[in-house]
C-alpha positions as CSV (number, residue, x, y, z in Angstrom):
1,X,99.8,-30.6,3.9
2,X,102.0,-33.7,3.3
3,X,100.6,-37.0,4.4
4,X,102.0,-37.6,7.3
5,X,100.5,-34.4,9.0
6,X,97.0,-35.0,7.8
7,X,97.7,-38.8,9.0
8,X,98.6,-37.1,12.5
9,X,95.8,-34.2,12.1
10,X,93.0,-37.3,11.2
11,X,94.6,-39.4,14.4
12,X,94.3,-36.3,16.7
13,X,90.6,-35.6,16.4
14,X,89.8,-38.7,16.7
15,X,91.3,-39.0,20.0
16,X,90.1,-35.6,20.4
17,X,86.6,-37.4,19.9
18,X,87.2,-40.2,22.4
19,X,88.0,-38.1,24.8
20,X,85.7,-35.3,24.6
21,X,82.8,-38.3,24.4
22,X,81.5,-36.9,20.8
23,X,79.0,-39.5,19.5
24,X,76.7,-38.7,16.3
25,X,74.0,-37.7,18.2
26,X,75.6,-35.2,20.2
27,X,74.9,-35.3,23.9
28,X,72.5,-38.3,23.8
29,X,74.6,-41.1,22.7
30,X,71.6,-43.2,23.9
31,X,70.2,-43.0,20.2
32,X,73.5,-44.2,19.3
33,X,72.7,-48.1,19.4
34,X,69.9,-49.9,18.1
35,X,67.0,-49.8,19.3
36,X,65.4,-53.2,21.6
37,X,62.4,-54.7,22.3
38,X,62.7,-52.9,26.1
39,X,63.2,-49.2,23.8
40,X,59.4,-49.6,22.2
41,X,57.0,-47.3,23.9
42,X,54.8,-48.9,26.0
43,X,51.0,-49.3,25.9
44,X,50.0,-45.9,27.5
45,X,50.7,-43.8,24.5
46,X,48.6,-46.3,22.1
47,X,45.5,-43.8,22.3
48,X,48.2,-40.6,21.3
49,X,48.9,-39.4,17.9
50,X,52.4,-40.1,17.3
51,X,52.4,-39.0,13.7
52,X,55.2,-36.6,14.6
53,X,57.8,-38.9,16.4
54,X,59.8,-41.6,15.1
55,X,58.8,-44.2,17.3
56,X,61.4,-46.6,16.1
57,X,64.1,-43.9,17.5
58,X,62.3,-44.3,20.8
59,X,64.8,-45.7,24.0
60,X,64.3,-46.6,27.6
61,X,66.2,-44.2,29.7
62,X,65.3,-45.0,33.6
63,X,62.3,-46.2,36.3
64,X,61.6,-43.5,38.6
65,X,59.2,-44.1,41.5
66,X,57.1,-46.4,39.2
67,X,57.4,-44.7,36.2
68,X,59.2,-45.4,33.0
69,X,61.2,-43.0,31.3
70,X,62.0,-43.2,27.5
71,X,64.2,-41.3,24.8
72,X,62.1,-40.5,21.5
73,X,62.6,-38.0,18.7
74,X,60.4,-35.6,16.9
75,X,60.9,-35.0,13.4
76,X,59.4,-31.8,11.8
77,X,58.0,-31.1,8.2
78,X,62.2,-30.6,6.9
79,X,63.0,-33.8,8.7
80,X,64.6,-32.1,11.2
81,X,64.7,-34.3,14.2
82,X,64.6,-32.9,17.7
83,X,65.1,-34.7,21.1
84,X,62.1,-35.8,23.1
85,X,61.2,-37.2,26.7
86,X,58.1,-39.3,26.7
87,X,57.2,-40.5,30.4
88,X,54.9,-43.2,30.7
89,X,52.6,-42.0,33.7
90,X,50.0,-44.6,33.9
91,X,47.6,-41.6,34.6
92,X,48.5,-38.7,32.2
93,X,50.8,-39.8,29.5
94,X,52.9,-36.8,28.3
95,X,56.0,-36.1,25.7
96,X,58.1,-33.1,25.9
97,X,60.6,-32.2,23.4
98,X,63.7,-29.8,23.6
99,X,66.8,-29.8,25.6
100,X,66.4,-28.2,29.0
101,X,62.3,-28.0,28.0
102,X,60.5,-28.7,31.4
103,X,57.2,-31.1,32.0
104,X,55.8,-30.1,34.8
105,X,51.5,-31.4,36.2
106,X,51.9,-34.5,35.6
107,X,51.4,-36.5,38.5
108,X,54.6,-37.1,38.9
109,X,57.6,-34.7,38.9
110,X,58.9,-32.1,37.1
111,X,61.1,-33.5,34.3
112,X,63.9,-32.2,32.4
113,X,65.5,-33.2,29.3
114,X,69.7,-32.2,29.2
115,X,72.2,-33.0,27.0
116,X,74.9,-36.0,28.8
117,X,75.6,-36.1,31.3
118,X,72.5,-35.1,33.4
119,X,74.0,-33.4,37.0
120,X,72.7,-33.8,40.3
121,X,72.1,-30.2,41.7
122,X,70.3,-28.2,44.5
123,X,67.1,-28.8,42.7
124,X,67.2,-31.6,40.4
125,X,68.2,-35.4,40.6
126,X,69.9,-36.9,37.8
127,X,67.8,-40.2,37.4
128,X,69.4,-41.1,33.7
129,X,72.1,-39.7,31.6
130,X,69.7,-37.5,29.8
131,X,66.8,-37.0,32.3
132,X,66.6,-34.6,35.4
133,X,63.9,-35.2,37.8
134,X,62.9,-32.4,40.7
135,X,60.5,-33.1,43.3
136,X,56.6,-31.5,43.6
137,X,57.0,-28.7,45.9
């Protein structure tokens, strides 16, 4: 390949990128700036063992009814790092970890963690680009 097809091939994937909204951490480009003093987890989860999060990953994602909503991720024993929600019910503190993994007896609704961006549907209310919220029955 001559230069000026792999100077064409290079500029087409990156437009390819822009478009397709690729950012490095997939589908939750929240991680992808820093993180602020709004991002630290609040109070509530002082008394949990967060030995296995990287707290300094952690980001605000949304308020629903009263209750804050942040981004954090898990890293394993390989370093492996997987996406978290950690909701900060005053009551019951929980994190759950996984895309599409559902916390549910909470106090407050179920929640679901999707790749961006999170859809409205028959059940669930988008309430961040990453969060899907679906009312108690």
């Amino acid at each position: 390949m001559n230069v000026s097809r792999l100077s064409v091939a290079i500029g087409a994937l990156a437009l390819l990128t822009v478009i397709t909204g690729c950012t490095a951490s997939g589908g939750y480009p929240i991680f992808d700036r820093e993180q602020t003093a709004e991002d630290e987890l609040p109070a509530v989860f002082d008394k949990m063992d967060l030995g296995e999060y990287d707290v300094a990953s952690s980001r605000f994602s949304a308020t629903h009814e009263g209750v804050d909503y942040y981004l954090i991720k898990e890293v394993d024993a390989a370093g492996r790092p997987t996406e978290c929600v950690a909701i900060a019910d005053p009551e019951w503190p929980v994190i759950g970890c996984g895309a599409y993994s559902v916390v549910s007896g909470i106090g407050v609704d179920e929640v679901q963690l999707v790749p961006a961006p999170a859809q409205d549907d028959d059940e669930w209310t988008a309430i961040s680009d990453n969060v899907r919220v679906k009312a108690d029955s």
